[in-house]
C-alpha positions as CSV (number, residue, x, y, z in Angstrom):
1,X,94.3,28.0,64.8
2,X,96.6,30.4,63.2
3,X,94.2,33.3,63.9
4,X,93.9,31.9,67.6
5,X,97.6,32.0,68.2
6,X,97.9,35.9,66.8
7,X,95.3,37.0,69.4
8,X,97.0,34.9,72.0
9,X,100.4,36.5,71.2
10,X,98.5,40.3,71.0
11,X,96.9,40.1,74.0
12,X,100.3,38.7,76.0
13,X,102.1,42.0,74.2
14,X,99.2,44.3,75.4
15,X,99.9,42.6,79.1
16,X,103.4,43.2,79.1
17,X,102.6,46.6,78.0
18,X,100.4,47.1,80.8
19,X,103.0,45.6,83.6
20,X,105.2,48.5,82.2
21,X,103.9,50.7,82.6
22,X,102.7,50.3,86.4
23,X,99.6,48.2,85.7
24,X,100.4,46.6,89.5
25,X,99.6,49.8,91.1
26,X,96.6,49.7,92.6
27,X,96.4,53.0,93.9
28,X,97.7,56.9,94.3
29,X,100.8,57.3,96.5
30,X,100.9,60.2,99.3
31,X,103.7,61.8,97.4
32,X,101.4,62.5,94.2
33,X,99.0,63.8,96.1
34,X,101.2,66.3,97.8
35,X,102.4,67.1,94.8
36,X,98.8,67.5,92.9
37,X,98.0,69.8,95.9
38,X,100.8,71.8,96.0
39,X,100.4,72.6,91.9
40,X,97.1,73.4,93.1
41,X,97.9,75.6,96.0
42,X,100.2,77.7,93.5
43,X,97.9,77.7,90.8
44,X,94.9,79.3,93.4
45,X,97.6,81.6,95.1
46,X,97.7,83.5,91.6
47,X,94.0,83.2,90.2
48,X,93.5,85.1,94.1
49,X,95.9,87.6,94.0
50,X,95.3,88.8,90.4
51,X,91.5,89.0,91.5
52,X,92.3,91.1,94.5
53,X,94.5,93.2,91.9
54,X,91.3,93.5,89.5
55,X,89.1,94.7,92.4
56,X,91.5,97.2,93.5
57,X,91.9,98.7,90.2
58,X,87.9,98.3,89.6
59,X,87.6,100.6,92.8
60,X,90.2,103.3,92.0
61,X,88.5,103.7,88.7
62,X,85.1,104.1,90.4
63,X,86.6,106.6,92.5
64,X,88.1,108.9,89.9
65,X,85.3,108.3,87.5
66,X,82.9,109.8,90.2
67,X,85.5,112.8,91.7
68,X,86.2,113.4,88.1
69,X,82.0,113.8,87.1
70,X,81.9,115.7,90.7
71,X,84.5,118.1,89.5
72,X,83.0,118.9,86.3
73,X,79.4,119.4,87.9
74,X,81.1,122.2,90.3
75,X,83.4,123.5,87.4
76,X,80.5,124.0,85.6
77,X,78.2,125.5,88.6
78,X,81.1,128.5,88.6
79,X,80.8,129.1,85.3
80,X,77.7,129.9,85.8
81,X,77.7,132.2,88.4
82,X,78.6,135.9,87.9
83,X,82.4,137.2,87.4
84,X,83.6,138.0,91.4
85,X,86.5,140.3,91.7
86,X,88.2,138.8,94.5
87,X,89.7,135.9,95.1
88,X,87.8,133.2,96.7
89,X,87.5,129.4,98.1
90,X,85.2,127.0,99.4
91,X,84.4,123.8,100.8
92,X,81.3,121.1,100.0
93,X,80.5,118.0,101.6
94,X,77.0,116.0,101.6
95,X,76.5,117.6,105.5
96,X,78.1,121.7,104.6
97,X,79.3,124.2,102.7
98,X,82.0,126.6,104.3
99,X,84.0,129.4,103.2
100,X,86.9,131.6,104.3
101,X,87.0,134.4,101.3
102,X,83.0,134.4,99.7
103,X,82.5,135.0,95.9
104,X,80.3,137.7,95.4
105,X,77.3,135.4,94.4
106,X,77.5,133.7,97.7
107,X,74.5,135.3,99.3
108,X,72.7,135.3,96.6
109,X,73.1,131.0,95.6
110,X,75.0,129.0,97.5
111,X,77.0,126.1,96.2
112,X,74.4,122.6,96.5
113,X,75.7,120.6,99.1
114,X,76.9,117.1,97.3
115,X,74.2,114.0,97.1
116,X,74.0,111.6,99.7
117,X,75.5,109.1,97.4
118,X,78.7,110.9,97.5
119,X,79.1,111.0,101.3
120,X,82.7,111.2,102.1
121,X,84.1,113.3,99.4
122,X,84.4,116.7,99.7
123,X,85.3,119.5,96.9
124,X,87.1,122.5,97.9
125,X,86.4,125.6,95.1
126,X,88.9,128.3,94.5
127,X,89.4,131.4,92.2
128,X,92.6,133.0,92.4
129,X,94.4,135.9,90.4
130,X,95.4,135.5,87.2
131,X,99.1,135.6,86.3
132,X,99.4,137.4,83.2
133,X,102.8,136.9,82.1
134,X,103.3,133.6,84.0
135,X,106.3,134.3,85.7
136,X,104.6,132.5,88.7
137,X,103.8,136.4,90.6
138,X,100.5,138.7,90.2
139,X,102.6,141.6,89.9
140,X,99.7,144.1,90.9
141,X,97.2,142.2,92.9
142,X,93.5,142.5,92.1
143,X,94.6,143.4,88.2
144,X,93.5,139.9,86.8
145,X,92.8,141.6,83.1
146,X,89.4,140.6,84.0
147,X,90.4,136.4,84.2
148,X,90.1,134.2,87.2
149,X,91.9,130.5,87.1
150,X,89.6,128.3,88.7
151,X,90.3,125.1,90.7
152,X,88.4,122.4,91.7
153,X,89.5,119.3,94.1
154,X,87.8,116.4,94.7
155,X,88.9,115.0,98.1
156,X,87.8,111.3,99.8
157,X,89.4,111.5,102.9
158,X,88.9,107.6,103.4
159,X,91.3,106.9,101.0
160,X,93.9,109.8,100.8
161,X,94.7,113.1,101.9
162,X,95.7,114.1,98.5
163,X,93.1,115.0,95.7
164,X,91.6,112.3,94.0
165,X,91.4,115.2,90.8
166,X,92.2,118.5,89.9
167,X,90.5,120.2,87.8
168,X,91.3,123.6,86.6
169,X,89.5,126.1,83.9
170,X,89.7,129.6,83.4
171,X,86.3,132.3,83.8
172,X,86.7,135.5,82.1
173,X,84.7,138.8,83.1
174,X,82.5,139.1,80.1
């Protein structure tokens, strides 16, 4: 009987334990609810604007990534033309090319018009005089000590007016 009245006196402790600690409820009050859902609202609020913030920054870096391997494809096209002696520029989309001072290897092989799988950017090509002393002036035009600086910028017009890149290189009359 001893062991009986143990049990008997455990079991009325694990009761009043229970009544504690709201073993009358019987269910989850509209306030807790609110409450889970708001936690949850905030919680989603940020996992949604950090993954907009991802795919923003996943698409910049596409962007640059593919004006910056555009840039070195026409960088290296000009290098591998012949030396011109005047200045020059030009334009290339996917649809034309254009130009409002030739290089003297126009005629003779045109700048490729971009891919179709860069439709919407645009690279605009130019070879300027040298400046010497860099002082900012080409003292005697034409007089480049046989060096061109070269420029290429990648344009997509969808997303800014500016230049995605700009890449610049030097061609000397060898």
């Amino acid at each position: 009987m001893v062991s009986c009245s143990n049990r008997i006196v455990q079991e009325l402790r694990m009761f009043k334990i229970f009544c504690m600690f709201g073993g009358k409820e019987r269910g989850v009050t509209l306030i807790e609810t609110l409450v889970a859902l708001a936690i949850l609202g905030i919680v989603a609020v940020g996992f949604l604007g950090a993954l907009a913030t991802g795919a923003k920054a996943m698409f910049t870096a596409d962007e640059r990534t593919t004006a910056e391997s555009l840039a070195r494809g026409q960088m290296e096209y000009i290098k591998n033309q012949g030396y011109s002696d005047n200045p020059w520029a030009y334009t290339v989309t996917s649809s034309q090319r254009s130009s409002s001072q030739q290089p003297s290897w126009w005629d003779a092989d045109n700048p490729p018009l971009l891919s179709s799988n860069y439709a919407g950017y645009s690279i605009e090509a130019s070879a300027e005089d040298f400046d010497v002393d860099g002082d900012g002036t080409v003292e005697v035009p034409g007089d480049d000590e046989g060096i061109r600086r070269i420029m290429a910028n990648i344009y997509h017009p969808d997303t800014d007016p500016d230049p995605v890149i700009t890449l610049e290189a030097y061609k000397v009359n060898r």
